[in-house]
N, C-alpha and C positions, 0 to 999 in steps of 0.2 A: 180089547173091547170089554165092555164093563157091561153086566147083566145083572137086573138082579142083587147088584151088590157082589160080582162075584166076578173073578176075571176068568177069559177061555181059555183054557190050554196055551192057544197059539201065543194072546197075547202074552199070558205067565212067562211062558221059554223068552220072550221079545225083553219081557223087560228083566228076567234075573240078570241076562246075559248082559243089559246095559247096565245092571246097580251091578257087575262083576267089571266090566270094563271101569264104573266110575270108582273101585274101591282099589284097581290095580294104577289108575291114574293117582289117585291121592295117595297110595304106597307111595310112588315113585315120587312126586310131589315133597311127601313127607323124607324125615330121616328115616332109612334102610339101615340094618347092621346085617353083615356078612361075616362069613364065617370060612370059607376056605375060596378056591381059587372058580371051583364053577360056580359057587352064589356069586363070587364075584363078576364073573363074566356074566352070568344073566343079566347082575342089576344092570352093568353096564351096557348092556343089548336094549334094556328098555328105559334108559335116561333119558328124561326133557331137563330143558335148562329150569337152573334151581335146583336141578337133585343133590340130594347127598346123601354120601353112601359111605355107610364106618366101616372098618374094619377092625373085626376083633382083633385079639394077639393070638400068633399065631403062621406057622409057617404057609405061606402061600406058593410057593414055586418060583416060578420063570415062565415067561414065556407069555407075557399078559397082552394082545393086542388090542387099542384101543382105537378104533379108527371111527374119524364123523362124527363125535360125540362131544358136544356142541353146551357151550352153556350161553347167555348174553352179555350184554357189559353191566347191564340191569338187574339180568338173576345169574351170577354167576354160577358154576356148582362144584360141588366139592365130593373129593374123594382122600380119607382121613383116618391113619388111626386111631379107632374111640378111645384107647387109652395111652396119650403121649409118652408116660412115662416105663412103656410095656408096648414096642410099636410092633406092627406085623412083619413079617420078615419076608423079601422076596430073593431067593437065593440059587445059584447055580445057575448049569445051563448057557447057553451064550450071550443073553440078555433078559432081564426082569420084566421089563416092561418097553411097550412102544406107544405113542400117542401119535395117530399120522392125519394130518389134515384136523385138529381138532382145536375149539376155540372158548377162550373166558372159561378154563378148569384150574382150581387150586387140587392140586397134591401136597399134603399134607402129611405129617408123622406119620412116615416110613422108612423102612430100614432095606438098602439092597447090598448083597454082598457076595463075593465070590463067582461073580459073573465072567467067561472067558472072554468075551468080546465085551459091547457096550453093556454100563446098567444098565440106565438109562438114555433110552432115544427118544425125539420129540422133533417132527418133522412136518414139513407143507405139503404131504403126500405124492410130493413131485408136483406139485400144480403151483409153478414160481409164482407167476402173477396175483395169487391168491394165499399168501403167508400164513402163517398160523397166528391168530392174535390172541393176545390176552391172558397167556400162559403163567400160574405161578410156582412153582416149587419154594417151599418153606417148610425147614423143620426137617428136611431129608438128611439120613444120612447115607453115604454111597461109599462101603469100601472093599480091597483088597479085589483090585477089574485088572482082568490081563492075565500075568502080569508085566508084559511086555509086550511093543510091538503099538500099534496104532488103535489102543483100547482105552477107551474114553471113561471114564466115570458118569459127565452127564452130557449127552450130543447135544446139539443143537442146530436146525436147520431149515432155516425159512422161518423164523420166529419174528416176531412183531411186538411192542408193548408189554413187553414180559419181563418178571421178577424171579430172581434165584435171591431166598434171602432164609439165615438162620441157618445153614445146612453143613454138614460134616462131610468132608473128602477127605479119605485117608489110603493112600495105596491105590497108585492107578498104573498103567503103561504109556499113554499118550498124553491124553490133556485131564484133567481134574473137572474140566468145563472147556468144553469145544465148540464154539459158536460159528457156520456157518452160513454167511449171506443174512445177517440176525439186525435189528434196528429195533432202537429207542428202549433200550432196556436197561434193568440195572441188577447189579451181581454186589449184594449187600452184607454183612453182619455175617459172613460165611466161615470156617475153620478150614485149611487147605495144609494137611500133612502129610508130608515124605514119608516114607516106609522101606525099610532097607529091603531087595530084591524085586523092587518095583521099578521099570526104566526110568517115569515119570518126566517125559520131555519138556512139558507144560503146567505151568500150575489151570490159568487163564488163557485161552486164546480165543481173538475175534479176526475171524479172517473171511474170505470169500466176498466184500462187497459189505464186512459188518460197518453200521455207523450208526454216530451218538448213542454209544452204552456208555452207563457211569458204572464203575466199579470204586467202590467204597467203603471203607470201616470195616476192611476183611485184616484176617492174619493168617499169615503163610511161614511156614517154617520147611526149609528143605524141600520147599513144594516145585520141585524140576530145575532143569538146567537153567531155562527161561520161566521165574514164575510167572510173569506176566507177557505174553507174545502178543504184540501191539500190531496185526499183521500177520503173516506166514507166506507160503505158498500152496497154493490150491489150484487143480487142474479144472480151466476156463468153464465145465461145462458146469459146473456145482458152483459158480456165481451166484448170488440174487442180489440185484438183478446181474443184469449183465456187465461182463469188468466197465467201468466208469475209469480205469487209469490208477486205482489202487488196490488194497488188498482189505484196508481200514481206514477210515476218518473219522477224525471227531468224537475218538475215545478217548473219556478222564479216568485218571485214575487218581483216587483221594482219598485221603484219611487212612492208609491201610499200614499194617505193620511187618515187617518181611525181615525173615531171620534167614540166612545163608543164602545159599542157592548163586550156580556158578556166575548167573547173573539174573539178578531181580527183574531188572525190566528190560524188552528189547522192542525196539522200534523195526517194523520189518513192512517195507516195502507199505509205508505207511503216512500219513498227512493230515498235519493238524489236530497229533493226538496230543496230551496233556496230561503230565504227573504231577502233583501237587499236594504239598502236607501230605507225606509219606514220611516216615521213621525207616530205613535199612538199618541194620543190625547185619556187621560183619558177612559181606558179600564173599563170596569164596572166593572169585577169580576178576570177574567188572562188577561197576557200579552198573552200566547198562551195556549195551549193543546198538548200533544203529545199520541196519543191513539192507541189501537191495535182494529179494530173491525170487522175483519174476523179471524178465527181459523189459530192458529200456526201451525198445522200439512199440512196445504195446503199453507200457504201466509208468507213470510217472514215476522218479528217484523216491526216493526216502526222504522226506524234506518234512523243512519246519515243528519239529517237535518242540515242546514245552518243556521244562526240569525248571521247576520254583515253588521255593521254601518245604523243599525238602529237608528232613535230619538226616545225615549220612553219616553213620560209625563205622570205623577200618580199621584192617591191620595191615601189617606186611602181607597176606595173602593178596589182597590188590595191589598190582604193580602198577597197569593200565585201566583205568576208568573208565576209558567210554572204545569199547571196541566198534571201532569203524571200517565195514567191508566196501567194496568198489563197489563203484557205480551208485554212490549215497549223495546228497548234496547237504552233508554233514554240516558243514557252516552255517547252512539258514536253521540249523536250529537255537534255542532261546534258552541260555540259563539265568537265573536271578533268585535272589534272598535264599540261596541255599546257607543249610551250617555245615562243618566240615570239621570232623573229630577223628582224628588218629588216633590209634589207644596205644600205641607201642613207635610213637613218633613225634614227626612235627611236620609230616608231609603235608601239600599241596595239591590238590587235583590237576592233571592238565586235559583240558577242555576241548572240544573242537572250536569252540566261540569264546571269546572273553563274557565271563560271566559278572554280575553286575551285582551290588551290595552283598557280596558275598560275606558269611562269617565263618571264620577258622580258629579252631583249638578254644570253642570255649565248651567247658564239662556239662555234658548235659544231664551228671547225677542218674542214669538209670536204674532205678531198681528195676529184680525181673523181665529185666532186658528183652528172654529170648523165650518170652509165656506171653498168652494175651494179658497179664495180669500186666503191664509195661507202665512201669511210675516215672516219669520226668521230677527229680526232683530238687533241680535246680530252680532258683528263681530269679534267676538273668532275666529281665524285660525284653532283651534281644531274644529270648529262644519261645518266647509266649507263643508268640503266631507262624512258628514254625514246629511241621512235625505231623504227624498223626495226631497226637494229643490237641492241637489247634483247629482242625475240624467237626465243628457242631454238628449236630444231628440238622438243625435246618439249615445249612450250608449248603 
C-alpha cells in the first residue's frame, strides 16, 4: 500500500520478495555459468525450459542426477561447456551423470571418463508409456568406462526423437552406445575407438523394441567384436514397448567407415534393417553376422536385411563373409551393387542370396584407408556411388 508517497512495511517485504522471485526467474531464464558440481546441481534444481547453464572448466565429479528437468520442442535448454575447447570434466565413481524422465535438453561440450559402470545414462524413468523425447548429445566425449563387463559409454533407454552427433568414444566394456527400446533417432558424425584392455562387445547397439534410427557418417576403428549390433538379446521386461516379434527394425546404417573389428555389422534377431554406402576396411574375421538370439516361438527369424553398395576391402583374415547362426531366415535377405576388393587375392564372397550388379577387384586407390582422413582416389565411374564417400550430407 502506497501512503504518502511511501510504501508500508508489509507492502515493502511483499514486493522485495517478488522483484527477488522476478530476478531468480530471469537468472534461470538467462545464461547461468557454474562452476563446480553443487552450482551445478542447484541451477539444475531451478531450470524452466529455455535455461542454459555453462559450465566452466573444471573437474566436476560423478554422480550428477538429473531427473524431470524438462525443456520444450520450442525452448529447448541447454547444458554446455562455456569453453569447447577446455570442456568440464566428469570423472570416476560409477557413473557421471543420469538424465531420468527428462525432455528437449542438449548436452553439450563435455568430457566423461573413467567411470566403473555407465558414463552416461539417459532413461524414461521407468514410465514406458511416456519415453524420453528430444534428447541431444553433441560434442561429448566418453572415455576409458568399465573396463569390462556390461559397461556402456552412453545408455540409452526409452529415448524418442534424439540426436548423438559429433562425440568421442574411446574405451568402453559393453556397447560405446546402448540403445534400449529407443525410436526415431540418429547417431551421426561420431568417432568410436577400440582401446586395448577394454572388452568392448559393441561399438553401436539398438535393441529392446529399438526402431527407425539412422546411424550415419560415423567412423569406427577396432570399435568391438560387433561394431554395429542391429539387434541383440534383451530380457522381455526392458522392452519398449513391448516385444512386437523383434529386437530392432528399421535400422539404416549409412555413410560410415569401419576399420577391423571381428565383424562390422551383425544382424541379430532383426527386420528390415539396412546397410548402405559403408566403406569396411579389412574385417578381422566376417564381413557381417546374421543371428537369431531370442526364441522363435515369441520373436520373429532374422529376416530380410539390406547389404547395398557397400565398399568391402579384405584379406585372407576373412575366410567366411556372412556368419549365419540357426534359426535365421538368411535367404530373404537383399545384396546388390556391392564392390568387392581382395588386397592379397582374387577371392569372391559367398553370400546367403545371390547378389545382384555386383563389382569385384576393382582398386579403390585408398589413401588413409584406416583414419577418418579416408581418400577414394580412384576414378572408376563404377565406384562413384558406392562407399561411404557417395553419401551426401543431404541423403
Amino acid at each position: 500500500m502506497i501512503r504518502d508517497g511511501l510504501l508500508t512495511p508489509v507492502t515493502g517485504t511483499v514486493m522485495a520478495f517478488i522483484v527477488l522471485l522476478a530476478c531468480q526467474s530471469l537468472a534461470l531464464a538467462d545464461d547461468i555459468t557454474v562452476h563446480d558440481a553443487d552450482e551445478l546441481r542447484s541451477a539444475l534444481r531451478h531450470a524452466q525450459p529455455g535455461a542454459t547453464i555453462l559450465l566452466a572448466p573444471g573437474n566436476y565429479g560423478n554422480g550428477i542426477w538429473i531427473e524431470k528437468v524438462d525443456g520444450t520442442k520450442d525452448q529447448r535448454s541447454l547444458i554446455s561447456g562455456a569453453d569447447a575447447q577446455n570442456p568440464p570434466i566428469f570423472m570416476g565413481g560409477n557413473e557421471a551423470m543420469r538424465f531420468a524422465d527428462c525432455n528437449y535438453i542438449t548436452l553439450r561440450n563435455v568430457k566423461v571418463s573413467g567411470c566403473a559402470g555407465n558414463g552416461i545414462n539417459a532413461d524414461d524413468g521407468g514410465s514406458y508409456a511416456t519415453p524420453s523425447k528430444g534428447m541431444v548429445f553433441e560434442n561429448v566425449t566418453i572415455e576409458d568406462i568399465g573396463p569390462t563387463g556390461n559397461r556402456d559409454g552412453l545408455k540409452l533407454s526409452g529415448l524418442d526423437d534424439f540426436v548423438v552427433r559429433n562425440c568421442m568414444f574411446s574405451g568402453w566394456g559393453g556397447s560405446a552406445i546402448d540403445m534400449v527400446g529407443c525410436h526415431d533417432g540418429i547417431v551421426e558424425k561420431s568417432r568410436f575407438l577400440g582401446k586395448v584392455g577394454y572388452s568392448q562387445d559393441t561399438g553401436i547397439q539398438a535393441k529392446g523394441g529399438s526402431a527407425r534410427i539412422l546411424v550415419r557418417q560415423n567412423f569406427f576403428k577396432n570399435a568391438g567384436a560387433r561394431a554395429i549390433n542391429l539387434g541383440g538379446s534383451t530380457g522381455l521386461e526392458f522392452f519398449r514397448p513391448k516385444p512386437q516379434g523383434y529386437e530392432a527394425k528399421d535400422i539404416e546404417v549409412a555413410g560410415n567407415h569401419f576399420v577391423g573389428s571381428s565383424a562390422p555389422v551383425a544382424y541379430v534377431t532383426s527386420i528390415d534393417c539396412v546397410v548402405r554406402r559403408n566403406t569396411f576396411i579389412h574385417p578381422d574375421k566376417w564381413v557381417m553376422r546374421i543371428l537369431q538370439e531370442q526364441p522363435t516361438d515369441a520373436f520373429r527369424r532374422c529376416q530380410r536385411g539390406v547389404f547395398e553398395a557397400n565398399l568391402v576391402v579384405f584379406d585372407e583374415r576373412v575366410q567366411t563373409f556372412v556368419n549365419i547362426g540357426p534359426n535365421t531366415e538368411a535367404e530373404t535377405f537383399s545384396f546388390r551393387n556391392n564392390a568387392w576388393f581382395c588386397t592379397d587375392g582374387n577371392r569372391r564372397p559367398s553370400l546367403p542370396s545371390k547378389e545382384r550388379n555386383a563389382l569385384y577387384q576393382v582398386n579403390p586407390l585408398l589413401a588413409n584407408a584406416e583414419t577418418p582422413e579416408l581418400e577414394m582416389k580412384s576414378k572408376d565411374p563404377r565406384l562413384q556411388a558406392i562407399g561411404a564417400h557417395a553419401l551426401a550430407d543431404q541423403d
